[in-house]
FIKOLZA-1660 file (N, C-alpha, C; in steps of 0.1 Angstrom, whole numbers, plus 5000, padded with zeros to 4 digits):
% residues 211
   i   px   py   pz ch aa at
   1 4931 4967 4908  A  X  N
   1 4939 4965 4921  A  X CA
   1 4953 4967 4918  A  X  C
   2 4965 4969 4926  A  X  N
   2 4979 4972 4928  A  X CA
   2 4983 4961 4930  A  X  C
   3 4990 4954 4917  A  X  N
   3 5001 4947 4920  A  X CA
   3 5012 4950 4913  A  X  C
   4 5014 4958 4911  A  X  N
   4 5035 4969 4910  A  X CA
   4 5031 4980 4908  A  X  C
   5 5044 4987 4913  A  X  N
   5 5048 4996 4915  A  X CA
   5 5063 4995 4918  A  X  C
   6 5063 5011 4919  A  X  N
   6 5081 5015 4918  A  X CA
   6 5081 5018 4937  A  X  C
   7 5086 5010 4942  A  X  N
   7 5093 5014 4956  A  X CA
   7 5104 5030 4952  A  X  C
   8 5097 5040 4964  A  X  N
   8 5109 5048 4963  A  X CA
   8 5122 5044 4970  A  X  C
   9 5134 5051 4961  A  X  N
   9 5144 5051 4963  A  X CA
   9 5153 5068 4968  A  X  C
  10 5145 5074 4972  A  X  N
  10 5144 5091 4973  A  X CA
  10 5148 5093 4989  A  X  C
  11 5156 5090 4995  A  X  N
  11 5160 5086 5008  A  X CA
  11 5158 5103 5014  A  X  C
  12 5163 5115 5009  A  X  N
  12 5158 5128 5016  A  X CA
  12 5148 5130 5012  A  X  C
  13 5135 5127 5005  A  X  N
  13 5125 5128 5008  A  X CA
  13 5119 5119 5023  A  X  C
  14 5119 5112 5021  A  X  N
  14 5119 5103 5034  A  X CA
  14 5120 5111 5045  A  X  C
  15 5136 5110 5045  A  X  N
  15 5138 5116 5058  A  X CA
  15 5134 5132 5064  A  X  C
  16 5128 5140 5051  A  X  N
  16 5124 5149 5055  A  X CA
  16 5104 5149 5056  A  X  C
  17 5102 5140 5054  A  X  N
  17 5084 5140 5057  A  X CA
  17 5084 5131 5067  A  X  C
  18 5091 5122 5072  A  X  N
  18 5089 5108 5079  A  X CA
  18 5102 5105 5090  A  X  C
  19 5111 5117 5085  A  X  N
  19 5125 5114 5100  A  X CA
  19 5127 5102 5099  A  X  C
  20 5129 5096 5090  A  X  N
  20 5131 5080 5093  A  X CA
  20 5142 5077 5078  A  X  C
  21 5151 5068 5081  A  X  N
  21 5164 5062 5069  A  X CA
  21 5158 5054 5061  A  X  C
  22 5155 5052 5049  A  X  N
  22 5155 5038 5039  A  X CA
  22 5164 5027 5041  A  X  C
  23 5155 5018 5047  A  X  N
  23 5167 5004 5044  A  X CA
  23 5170 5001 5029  A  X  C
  24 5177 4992 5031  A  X  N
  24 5188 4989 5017  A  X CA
  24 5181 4976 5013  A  X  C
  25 5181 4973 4997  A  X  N
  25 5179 4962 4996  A  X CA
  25 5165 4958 4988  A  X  C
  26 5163 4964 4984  A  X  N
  26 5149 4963 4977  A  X CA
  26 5149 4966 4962  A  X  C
  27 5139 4956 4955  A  X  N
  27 5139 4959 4940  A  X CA
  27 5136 4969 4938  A  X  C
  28 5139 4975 4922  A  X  N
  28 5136 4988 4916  A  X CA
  28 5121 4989 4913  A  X  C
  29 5115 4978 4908  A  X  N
  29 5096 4973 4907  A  X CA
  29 5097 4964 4920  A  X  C
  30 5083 4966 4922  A  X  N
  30 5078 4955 4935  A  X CA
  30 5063 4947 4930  A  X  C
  31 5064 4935 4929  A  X  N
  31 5050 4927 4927  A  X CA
  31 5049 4916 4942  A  X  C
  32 5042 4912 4941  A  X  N
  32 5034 4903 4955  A  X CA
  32 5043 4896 4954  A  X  C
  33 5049 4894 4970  A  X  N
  33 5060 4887 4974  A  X CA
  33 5077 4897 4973  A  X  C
  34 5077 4907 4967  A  X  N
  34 5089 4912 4966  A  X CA
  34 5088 4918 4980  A  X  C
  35 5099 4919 4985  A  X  N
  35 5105 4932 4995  A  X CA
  35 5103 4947 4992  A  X  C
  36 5096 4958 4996  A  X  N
  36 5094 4969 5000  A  X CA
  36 5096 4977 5013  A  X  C
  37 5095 4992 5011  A  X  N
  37 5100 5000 5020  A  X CA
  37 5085 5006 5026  A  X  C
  38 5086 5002 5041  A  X  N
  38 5072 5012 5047  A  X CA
  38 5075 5015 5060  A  X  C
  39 5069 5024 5065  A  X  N
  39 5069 5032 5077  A  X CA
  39 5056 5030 5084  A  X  C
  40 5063 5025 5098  A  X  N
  40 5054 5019 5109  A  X CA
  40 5057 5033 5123  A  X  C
  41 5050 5030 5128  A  X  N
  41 5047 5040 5141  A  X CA
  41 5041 5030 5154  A  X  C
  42 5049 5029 5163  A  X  N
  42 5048 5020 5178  A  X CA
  42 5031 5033 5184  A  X  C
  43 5022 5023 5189  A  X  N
  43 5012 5029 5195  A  X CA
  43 5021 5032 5213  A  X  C
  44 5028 5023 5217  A  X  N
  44 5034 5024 5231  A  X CA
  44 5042 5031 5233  A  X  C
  45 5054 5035 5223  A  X  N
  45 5061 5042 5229  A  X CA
  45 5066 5057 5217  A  X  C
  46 5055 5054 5205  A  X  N
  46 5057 5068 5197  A  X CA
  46 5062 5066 5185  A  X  C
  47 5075 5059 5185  A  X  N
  47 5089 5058 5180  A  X CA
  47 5086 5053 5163  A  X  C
  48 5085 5059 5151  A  X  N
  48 5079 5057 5138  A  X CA
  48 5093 5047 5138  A  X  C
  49 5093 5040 5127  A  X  N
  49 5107 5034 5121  A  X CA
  49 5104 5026 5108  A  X  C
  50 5110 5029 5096  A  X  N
  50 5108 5021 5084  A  X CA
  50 5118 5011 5080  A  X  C
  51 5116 5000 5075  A  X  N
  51 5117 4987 5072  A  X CA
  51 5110 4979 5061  A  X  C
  52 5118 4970 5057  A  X  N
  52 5112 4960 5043  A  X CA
  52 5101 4953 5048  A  X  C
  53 5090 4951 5042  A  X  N
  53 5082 4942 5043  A  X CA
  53 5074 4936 5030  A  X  C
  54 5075 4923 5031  A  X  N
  54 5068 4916 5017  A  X CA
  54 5050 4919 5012  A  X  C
  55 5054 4921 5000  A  X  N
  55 5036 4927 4997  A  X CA
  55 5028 4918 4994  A  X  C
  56 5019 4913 4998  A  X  N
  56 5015 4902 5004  A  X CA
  56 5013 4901 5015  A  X  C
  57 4997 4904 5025  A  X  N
  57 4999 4900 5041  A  X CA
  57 4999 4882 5041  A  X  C
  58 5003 4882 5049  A  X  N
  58 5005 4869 5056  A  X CA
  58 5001 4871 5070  A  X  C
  59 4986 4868 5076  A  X  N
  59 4983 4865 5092  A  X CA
  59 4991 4859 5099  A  X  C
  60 4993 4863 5110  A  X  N
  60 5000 4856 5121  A  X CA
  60 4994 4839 5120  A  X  C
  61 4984 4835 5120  A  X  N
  61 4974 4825 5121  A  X CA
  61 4980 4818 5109  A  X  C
  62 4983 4819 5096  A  X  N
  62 4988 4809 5084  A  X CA
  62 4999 4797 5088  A  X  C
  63 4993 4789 5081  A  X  N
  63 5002 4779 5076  A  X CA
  63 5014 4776 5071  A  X  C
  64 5011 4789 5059  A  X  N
  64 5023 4789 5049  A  X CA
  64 5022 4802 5045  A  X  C
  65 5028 4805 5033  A  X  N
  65 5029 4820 5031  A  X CA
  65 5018 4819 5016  A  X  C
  66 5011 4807 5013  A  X  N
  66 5002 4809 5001  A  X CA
  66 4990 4820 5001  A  X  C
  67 4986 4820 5011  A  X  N
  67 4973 4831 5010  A  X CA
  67 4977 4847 5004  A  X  C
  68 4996 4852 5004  A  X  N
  68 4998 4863 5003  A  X CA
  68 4996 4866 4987  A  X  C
  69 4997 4851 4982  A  X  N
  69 4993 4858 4968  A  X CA
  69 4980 4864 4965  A  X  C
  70 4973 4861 4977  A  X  N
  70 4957 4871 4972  A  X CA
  70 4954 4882 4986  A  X  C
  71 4965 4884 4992  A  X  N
  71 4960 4894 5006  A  X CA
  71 4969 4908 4998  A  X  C
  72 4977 4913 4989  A  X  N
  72 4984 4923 4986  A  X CA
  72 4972 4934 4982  A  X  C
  73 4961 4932 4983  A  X  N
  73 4951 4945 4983  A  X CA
  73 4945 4943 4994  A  X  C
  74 4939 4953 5001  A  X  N
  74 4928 4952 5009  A  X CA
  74 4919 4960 5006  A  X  C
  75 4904 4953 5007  A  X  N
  75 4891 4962 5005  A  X CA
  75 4890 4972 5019  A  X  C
  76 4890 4982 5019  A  X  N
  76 4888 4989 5031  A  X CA
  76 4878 4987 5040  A  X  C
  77 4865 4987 5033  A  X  N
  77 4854 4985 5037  A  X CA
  77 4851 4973 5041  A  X  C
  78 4861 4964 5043  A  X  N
  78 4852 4949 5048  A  X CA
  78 4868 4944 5056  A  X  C
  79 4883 4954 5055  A  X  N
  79 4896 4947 5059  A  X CA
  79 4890 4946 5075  A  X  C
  80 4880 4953 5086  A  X  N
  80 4875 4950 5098  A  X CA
  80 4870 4942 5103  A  X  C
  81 4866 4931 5088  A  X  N
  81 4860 4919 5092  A  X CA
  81 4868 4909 5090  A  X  C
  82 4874 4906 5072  A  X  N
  82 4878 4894 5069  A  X CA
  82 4892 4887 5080  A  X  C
  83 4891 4876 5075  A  X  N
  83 4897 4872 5086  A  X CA
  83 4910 4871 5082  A  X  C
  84 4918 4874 5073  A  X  N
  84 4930 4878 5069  A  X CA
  84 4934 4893 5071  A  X  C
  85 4927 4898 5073  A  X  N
  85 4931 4915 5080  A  X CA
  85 4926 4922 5094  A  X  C
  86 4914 4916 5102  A  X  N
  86 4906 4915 5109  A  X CA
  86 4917 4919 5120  A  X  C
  87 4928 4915 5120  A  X  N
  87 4937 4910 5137  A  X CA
  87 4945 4931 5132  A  X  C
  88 4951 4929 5121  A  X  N
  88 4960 4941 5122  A  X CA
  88 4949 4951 5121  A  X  C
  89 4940 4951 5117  A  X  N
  89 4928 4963 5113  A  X CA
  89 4928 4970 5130  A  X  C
  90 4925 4961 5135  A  X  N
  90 4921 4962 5148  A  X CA
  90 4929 4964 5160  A  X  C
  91 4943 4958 5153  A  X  N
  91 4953 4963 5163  A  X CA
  91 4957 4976 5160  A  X  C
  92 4954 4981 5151  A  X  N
  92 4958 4992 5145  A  X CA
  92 4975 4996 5142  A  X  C
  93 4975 4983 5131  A  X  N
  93 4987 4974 5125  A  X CA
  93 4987 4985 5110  A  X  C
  94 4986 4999 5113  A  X  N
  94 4989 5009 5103  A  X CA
  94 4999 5013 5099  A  X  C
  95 5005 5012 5087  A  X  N
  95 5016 5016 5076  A  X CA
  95 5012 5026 5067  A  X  C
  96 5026 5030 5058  A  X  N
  96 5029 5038 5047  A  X CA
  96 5040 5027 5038  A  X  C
  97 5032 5023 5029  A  X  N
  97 5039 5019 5013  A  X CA
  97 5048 5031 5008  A  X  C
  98 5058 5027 5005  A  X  N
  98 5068 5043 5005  A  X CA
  98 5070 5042 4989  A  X  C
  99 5062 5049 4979  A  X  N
  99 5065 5048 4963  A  X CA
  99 5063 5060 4953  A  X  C
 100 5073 5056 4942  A  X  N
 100 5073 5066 4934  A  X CA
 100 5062 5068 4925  A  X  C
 101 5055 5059 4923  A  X  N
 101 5039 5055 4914  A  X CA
 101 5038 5041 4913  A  X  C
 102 5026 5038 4908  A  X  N
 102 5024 5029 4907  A  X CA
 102 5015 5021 4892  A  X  C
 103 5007 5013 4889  A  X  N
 103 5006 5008 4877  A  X CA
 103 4988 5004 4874  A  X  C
 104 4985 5002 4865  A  X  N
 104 4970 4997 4867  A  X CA
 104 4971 4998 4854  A  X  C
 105 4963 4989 4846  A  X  N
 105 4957 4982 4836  A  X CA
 105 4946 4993 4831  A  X  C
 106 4947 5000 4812  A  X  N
 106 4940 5006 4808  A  X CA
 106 4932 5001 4796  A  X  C
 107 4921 4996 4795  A  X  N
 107 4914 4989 4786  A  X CA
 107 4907 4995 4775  A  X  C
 108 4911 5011 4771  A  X  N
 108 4908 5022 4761  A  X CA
 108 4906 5015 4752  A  X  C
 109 4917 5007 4748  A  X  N
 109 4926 5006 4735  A  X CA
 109 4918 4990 4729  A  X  C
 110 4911 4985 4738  A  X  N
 110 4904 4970 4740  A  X CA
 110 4917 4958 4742  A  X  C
 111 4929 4964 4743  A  X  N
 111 4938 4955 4754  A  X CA
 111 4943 4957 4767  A  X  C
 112 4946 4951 4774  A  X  N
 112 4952 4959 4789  A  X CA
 112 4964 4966 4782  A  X  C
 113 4965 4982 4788  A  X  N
 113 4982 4983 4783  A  X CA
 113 4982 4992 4795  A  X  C
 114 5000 4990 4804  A  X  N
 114 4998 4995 4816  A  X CA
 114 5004 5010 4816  A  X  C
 115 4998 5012 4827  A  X  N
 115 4995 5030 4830  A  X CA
 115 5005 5029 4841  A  X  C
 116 5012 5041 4845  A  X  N
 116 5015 5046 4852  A  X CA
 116 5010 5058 4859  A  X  C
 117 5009 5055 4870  A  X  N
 117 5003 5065 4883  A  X CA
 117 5010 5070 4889  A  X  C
 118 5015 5087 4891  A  X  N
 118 5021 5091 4901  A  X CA
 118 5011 5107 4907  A  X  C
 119 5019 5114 4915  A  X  N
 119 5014 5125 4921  A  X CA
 119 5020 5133 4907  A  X  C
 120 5008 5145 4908  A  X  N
 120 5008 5155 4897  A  X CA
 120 5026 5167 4903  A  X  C
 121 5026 5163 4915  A  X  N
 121 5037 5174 4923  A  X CA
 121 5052 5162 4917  A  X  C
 122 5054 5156 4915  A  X  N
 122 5062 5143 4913  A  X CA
 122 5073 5138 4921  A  X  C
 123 5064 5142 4935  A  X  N
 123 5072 5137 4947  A  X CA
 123 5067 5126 4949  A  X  C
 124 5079 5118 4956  A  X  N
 124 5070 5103 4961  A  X CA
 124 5058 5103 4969  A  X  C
 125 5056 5095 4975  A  X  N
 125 5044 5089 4985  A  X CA
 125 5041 5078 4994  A  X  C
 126 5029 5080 5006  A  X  N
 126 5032 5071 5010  A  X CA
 126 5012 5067 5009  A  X  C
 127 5013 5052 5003  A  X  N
 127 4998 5045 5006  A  X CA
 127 4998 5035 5017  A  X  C
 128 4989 5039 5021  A  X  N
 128 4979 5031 5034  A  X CA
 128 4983 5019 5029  A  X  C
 129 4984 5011 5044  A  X  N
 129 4984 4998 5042  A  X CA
 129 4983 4993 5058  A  X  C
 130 4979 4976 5057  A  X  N
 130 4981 4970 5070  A  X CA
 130 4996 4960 5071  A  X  C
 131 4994 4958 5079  A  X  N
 131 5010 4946 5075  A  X CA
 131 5008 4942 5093  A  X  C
 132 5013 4929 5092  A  X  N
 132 5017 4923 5103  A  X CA
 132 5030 4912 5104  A  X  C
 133 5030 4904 5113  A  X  N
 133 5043 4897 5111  A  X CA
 133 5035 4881 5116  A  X  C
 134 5045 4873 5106  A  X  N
 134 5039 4856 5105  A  X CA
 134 5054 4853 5108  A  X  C
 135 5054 4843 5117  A  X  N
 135 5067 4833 5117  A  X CA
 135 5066 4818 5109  A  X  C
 136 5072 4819 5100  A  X  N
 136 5073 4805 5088  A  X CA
 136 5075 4793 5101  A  X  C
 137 5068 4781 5101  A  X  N
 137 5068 4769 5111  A  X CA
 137 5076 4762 5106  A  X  C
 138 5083 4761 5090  A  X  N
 138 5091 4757 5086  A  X CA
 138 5107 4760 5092  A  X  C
 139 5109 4773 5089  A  X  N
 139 5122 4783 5092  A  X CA
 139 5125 4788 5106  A  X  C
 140 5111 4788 5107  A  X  N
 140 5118 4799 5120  A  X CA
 140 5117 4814 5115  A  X  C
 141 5118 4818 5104  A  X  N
 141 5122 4830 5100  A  X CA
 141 5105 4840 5103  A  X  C
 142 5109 4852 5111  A  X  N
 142 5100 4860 5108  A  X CA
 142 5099 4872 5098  A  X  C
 143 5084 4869 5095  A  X  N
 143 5081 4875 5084  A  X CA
 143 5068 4889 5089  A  X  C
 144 5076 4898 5083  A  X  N
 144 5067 4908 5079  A  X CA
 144 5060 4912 5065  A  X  C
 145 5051 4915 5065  A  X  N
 145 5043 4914 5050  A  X CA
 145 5027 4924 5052  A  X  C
 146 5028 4930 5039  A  X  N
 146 5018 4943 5043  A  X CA
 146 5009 4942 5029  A  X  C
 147 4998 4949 5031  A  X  N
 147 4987 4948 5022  A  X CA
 147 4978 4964 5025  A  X  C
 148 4981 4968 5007  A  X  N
 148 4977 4981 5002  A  X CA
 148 4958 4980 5004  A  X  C
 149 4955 4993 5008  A  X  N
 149 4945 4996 5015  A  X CA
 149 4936 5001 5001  A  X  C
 150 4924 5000 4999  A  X  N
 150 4919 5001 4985  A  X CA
 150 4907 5007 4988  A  X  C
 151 4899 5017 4980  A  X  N
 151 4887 5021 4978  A  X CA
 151 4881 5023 4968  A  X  C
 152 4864 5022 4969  A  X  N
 152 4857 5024 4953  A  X CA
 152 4865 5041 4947  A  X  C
 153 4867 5036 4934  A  X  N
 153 4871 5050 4928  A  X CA
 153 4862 5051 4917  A  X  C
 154 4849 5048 4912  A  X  N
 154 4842 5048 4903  A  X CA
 154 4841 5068 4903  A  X  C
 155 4846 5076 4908  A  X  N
 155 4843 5089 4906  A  X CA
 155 4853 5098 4907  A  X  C
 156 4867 5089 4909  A  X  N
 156 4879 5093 4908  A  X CA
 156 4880 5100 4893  A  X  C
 157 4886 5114 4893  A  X  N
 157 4888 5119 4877  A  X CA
 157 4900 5107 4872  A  X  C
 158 4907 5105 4880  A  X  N
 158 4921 5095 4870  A  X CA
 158 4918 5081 4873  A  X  C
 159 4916 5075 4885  A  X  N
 159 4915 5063 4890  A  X CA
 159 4902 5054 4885  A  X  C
 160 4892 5065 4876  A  X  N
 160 4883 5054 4875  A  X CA
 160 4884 5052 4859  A  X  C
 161 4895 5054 4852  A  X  N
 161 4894 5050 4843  A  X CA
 161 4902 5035 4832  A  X  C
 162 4908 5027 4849  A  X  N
 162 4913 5019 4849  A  X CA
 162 4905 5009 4852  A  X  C
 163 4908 4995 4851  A  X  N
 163 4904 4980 4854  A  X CA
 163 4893 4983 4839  A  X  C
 164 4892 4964 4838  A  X  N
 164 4883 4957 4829  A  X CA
 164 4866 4968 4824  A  X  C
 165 4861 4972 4816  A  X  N
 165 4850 4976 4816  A  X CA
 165 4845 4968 4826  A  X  C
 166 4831 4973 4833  A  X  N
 166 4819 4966 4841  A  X CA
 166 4829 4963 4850  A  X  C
 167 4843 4962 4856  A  X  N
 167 4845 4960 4874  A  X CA
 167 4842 4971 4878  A  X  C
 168 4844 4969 4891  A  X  N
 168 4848 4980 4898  A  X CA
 168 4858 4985 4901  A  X  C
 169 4856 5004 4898  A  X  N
 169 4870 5007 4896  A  X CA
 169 4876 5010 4915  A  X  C
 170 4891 5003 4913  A  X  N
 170 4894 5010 4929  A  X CA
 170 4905 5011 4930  A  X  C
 171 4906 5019 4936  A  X  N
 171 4920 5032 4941  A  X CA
 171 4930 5026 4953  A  X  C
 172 4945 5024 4953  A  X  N
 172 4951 5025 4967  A  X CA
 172 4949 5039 4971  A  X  C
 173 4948 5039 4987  A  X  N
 173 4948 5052 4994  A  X CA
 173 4960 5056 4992  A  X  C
 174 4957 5069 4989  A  X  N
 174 4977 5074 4989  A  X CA
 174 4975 5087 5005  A  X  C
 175 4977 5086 5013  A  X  N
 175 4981 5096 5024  A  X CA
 175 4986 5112 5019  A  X  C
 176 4981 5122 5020  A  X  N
 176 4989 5133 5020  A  X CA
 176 5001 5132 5033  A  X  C
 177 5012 5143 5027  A  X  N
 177 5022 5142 5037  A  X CA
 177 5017 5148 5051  A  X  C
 178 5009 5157 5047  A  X  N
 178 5002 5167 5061  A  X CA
 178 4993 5152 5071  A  X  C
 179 4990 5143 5060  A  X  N
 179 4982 5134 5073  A  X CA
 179 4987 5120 5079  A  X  C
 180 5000 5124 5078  A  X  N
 180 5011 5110 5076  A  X CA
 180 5009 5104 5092  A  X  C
 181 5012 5116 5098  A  X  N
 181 5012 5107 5112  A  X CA
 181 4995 5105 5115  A  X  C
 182 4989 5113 5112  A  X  N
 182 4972 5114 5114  A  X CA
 182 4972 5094 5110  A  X  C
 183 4969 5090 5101  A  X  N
 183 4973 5075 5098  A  X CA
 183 4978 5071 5109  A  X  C
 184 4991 5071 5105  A  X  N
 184 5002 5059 5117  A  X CA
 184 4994 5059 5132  A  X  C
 185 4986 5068 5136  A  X  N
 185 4984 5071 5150  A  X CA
 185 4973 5066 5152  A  X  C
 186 4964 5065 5141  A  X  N
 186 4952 5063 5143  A  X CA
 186 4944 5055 5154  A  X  C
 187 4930 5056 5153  A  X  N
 187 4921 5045 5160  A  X CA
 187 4917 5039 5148  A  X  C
 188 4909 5029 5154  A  X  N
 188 4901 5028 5142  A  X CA
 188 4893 5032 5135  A  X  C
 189 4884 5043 5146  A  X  N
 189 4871 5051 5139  A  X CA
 189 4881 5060 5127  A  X  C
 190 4897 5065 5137  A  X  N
 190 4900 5074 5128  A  X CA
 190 4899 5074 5113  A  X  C
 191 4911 5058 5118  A  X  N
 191 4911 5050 5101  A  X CA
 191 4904 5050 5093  A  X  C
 192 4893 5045 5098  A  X  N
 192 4879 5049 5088  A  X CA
 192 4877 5062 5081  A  X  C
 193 4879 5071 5089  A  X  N
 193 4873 5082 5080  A  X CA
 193 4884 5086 5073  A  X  C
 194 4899 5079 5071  A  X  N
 194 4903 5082 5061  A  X CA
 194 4904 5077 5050  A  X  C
 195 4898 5061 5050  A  X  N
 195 4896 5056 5037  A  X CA
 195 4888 5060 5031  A  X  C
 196 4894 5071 5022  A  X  N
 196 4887 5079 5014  A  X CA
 196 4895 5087 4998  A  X  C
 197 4889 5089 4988  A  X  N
 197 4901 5091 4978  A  X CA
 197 4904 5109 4978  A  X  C
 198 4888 5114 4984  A  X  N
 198 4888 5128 4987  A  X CA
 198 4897 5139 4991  A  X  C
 199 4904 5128 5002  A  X  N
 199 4920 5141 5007  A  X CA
 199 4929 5134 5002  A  X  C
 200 4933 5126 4994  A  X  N
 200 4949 5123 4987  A  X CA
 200 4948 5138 4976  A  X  C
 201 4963 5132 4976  A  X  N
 201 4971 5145 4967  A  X CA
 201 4970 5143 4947  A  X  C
 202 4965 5154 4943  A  X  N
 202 4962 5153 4927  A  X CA
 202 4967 5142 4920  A  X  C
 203 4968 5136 4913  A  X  N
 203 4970 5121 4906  A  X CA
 203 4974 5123 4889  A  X  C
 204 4980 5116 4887  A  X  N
 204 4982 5119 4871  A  X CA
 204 4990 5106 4867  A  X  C
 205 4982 5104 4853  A  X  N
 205 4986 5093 4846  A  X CA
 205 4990 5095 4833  A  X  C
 206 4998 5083 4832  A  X  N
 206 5004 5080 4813  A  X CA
 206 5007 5066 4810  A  X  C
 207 5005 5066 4800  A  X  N
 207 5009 5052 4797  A  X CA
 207 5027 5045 4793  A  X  C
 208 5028 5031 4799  A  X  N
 208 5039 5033 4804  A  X CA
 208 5043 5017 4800  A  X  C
 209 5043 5012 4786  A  X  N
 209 5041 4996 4789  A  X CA
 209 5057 4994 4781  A  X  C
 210 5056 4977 4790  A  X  N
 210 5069 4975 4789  A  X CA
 210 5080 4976 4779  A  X  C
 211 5091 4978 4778  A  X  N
 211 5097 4975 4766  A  X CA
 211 5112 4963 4766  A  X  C
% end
């Protein structure tokens, strides 16, 4: 599962796949709970527009913001039910995670040592995600917070050679640029048929651990 990655920082890429400005203000890595850059699209009046949101969903329905430490993946196949993704799934509360790669655990070696994941073209990208907005009952403050959209990759050539022996291996959806708005626009049937790892763009990995 995705917990970091490099948020892009590639502002004319952006604006030339997505017409839309990078806000300011975001770390150079992102792990659950950091601030990130993604691009949303209004079902009412068209109008795409990107903005930070914390990685980690948080339901409108929470308490507090604890549950975000385990909502920053979503299983695709069941985000229609559970009841932490159930409301945006269905509102069709669809995003783009805007990044330069991202990271995953390689157990070759018989320790984790982290990988880095980007596009074989080594342009940024954008992965599926849901996100919605929770208002803290504490603050007042509203919060936006989004959760990367995940599928079985057990037959991925790159993606399935990551996570623990015996899990299961699984992939963020990464969007090609050609189906960027295809997403944002979606229904839900659409949605569906794009959680899939089949039309994302070539993948390539290296190892990448810290120093």
């Amino acid at each position: 599962m995705c917990t970091n990655f490099t948020p892009t920082q590639r502002a004319p890429w952006v604006k030339e796949k997505l017409a839309v400005d990078l806000p300011a203000g975001y770390p150079e890595e992102s792990y659950p709970g950091f601030a990130s850059p993604i691009v949303v699209k209004s079902h009412q009046t068209g109008r795409v527009a990107c903005g930070l949101a914390r990685f980690g969903l948080i339901p409108a329905w929470a308490k507090d913001d604890k549950i975000s430490r385990h909502t920053y993946n979503a299983r695709s196949e069941t985000a229609a039910e559970k009841p932490s993704y159930r409301s945006a799934w269905r509102q069709r509360q669809y995003g783009l995670v805007l990044v330069d790669n991202f990271y995953e655990p390689s157990y070759a070696s018989g320790k984790a040592v982290r990988w880095k994941i980007a596009l074989a073209s080594g342009d940024p990208f954008g992965i599926a995600c849901l996100w919605d907005r929770w208002t803290d009952p504490a603050s007042g403050e509203l919060v936006v917070s989004c959760s990367m959209l995940t599928v079985n990759a057990d037959e991925h050539p790159v993606m399935k050679q990551f996570h623990k022996p015996g899990d299961e291996k699984r992939t963020p959806v990464v969007i090609a640029p050609e189906l960027h708005d295809d997403w944002l626009s979606a229904d839900v049937a659409q949605a569906s048929e794009l959680m899939s790892w089949q039309h994302m763009p070539e993948l390539v990995a290296c190892p990448a651990p810290r120093t």
